[in-house]
LOFIKOL-958077 format. One record per residue (C-alpha): z negated, y, x; chain; residue number from 1. Coordinates in Angstrom, 3 decimals. Each point is the difference from the previous one (the first is absolute). Layout:
N
<pz->Z&py->Y&px->X&ch->A&i->NUM>
...
END
This chain:
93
<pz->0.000&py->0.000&px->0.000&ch->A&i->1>
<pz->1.031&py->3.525&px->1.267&ch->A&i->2>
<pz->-2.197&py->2.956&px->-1.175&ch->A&i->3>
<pz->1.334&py->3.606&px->0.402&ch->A&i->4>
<pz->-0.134&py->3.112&px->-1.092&ch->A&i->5>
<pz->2.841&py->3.010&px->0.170&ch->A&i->6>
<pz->-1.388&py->2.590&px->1.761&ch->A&i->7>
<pz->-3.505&py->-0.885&px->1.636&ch->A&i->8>
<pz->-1.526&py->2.745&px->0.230&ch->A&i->9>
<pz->0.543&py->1.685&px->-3.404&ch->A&i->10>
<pz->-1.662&py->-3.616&px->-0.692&ch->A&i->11>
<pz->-2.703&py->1.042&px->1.984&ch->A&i->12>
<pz->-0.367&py->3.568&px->-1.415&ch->A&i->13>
<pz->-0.206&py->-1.468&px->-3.382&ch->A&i->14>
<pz->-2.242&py->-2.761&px->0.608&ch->A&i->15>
<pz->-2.507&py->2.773&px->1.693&ch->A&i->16>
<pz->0.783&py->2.278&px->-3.700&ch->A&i->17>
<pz->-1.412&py->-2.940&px->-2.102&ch->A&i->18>
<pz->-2.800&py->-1.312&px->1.912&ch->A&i->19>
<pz->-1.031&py->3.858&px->-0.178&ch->A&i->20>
<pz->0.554&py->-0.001&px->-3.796&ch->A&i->21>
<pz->-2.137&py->-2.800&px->-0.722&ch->A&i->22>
<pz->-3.060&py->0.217&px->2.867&ch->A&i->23>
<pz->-0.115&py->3.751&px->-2.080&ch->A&i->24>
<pz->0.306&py->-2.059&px->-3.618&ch->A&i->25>
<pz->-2.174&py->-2.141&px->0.568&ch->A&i->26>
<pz->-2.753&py->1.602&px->2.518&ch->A&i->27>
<pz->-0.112&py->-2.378&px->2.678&ch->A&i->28>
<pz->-0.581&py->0.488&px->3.772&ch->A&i->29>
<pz->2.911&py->-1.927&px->1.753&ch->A&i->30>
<pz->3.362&py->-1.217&px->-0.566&ch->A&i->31>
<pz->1.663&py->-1.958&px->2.376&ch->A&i->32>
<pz->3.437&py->-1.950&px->-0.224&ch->A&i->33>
<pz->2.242&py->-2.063&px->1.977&ch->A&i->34>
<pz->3.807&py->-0.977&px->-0.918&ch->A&i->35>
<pz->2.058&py->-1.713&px->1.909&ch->A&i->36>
<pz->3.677&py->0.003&px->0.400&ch->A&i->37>
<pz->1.964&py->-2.647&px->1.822&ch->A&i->38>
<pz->0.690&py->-3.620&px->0.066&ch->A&i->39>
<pz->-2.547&py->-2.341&px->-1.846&ch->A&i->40>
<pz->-0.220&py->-3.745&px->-1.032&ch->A&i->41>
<pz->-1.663&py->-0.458&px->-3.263&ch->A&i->42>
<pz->-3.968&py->0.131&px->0.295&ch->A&i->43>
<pz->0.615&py->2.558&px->2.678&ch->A&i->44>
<pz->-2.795&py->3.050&px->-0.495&ch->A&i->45>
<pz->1.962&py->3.096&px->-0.373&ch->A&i->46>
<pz->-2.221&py->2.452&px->-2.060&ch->A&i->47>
<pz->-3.710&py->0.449&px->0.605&ch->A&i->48>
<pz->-2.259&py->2.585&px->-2.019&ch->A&i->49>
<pz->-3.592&py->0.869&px->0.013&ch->A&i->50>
<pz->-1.986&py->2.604&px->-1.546&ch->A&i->51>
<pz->-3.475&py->1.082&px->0.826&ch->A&i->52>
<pz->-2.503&py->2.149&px->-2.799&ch->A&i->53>
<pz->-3.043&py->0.047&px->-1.614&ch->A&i->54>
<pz->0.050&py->-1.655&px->-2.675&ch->A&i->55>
<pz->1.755&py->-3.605&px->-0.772&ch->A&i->56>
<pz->1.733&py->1.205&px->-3.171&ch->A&i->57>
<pz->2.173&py->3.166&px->1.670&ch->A&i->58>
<pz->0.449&py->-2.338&px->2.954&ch->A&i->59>
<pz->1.727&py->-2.457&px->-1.997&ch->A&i->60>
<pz->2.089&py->2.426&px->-2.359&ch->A&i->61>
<pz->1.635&py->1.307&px->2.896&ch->A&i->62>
<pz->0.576&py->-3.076&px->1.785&ch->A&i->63>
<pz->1.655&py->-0.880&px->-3.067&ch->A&i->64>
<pz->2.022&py->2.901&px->-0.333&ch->A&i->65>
<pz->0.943&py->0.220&px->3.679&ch->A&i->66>
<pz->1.535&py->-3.731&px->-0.513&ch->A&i->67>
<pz->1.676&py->1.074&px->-2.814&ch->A&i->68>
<pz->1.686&py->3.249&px->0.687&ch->A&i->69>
<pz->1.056&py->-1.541&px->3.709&ch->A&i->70>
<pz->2.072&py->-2.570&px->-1.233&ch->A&i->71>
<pz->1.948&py->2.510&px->-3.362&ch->A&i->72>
<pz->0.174&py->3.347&px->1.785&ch->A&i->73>
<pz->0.692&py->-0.851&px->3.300&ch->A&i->74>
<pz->3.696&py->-0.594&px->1.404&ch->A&i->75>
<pz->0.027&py->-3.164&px->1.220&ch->A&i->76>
<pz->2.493&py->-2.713&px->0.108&ch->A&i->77>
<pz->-0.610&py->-3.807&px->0.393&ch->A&i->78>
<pz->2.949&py->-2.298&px->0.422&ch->A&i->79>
<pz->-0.818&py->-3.758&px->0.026&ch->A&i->80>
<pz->2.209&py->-2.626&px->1.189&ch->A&i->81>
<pz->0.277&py->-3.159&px->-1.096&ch->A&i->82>
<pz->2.400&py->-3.143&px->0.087&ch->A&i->83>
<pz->1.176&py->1.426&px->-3.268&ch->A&i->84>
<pz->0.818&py->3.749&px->1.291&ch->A&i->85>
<pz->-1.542&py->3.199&px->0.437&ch->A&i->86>
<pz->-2.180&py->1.237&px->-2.806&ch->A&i->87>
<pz->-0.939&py->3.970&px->0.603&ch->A&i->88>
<pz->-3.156&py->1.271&px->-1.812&ch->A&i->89>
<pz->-0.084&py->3.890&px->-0.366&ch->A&i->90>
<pz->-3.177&py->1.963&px->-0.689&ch->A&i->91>
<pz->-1.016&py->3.609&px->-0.712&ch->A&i->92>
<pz->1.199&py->2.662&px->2.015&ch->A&i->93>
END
């Protein structure tokens, strides 16, 4: 499976603009994310997220969202081969 995105760094910009948006929504201390783009076989990690705040409930609202909005807004492109073709998977963006 190949996992890219168009133009990395407007990726990046608006990755930044929505862990902003929800750390503010939310009132939590700490966002962090990692996405991967490249090459992967499948069980390969490729995203990793973990947010840090004071109470359980925000903590796991924004988690949630983060997840969410990641994988629809974002512009990312996964094409998986198989035996049978191709098969390309669009998201947000």
């Amino acid at each position: 499976m190949d996992l890219t995105t168009p133009n990395q760094l407007e990726t990046e910009k608006e990755l930044k603009e929505l862990v902003y948006d929800v750390k503010q929504k939310y009132g939590v201390l700490e966002i962090a994310v990692i996405h991967y783009i490249g090459n992967f076989k499948p069980g390969d990690p490729l995203f990793l997220t973990a947010v840090s705040g004071s109470h359980r409930d925000e903590t796991r609202k924004a988690l949630n969202e983060i997840i969410e909005r990641v994988k629809y807004e974002l512009d990312f492109k996964k094409e998986e081969h198989t035996e049978d073709g191709t098969n390309i998977i669009m998201s947000g963006g």
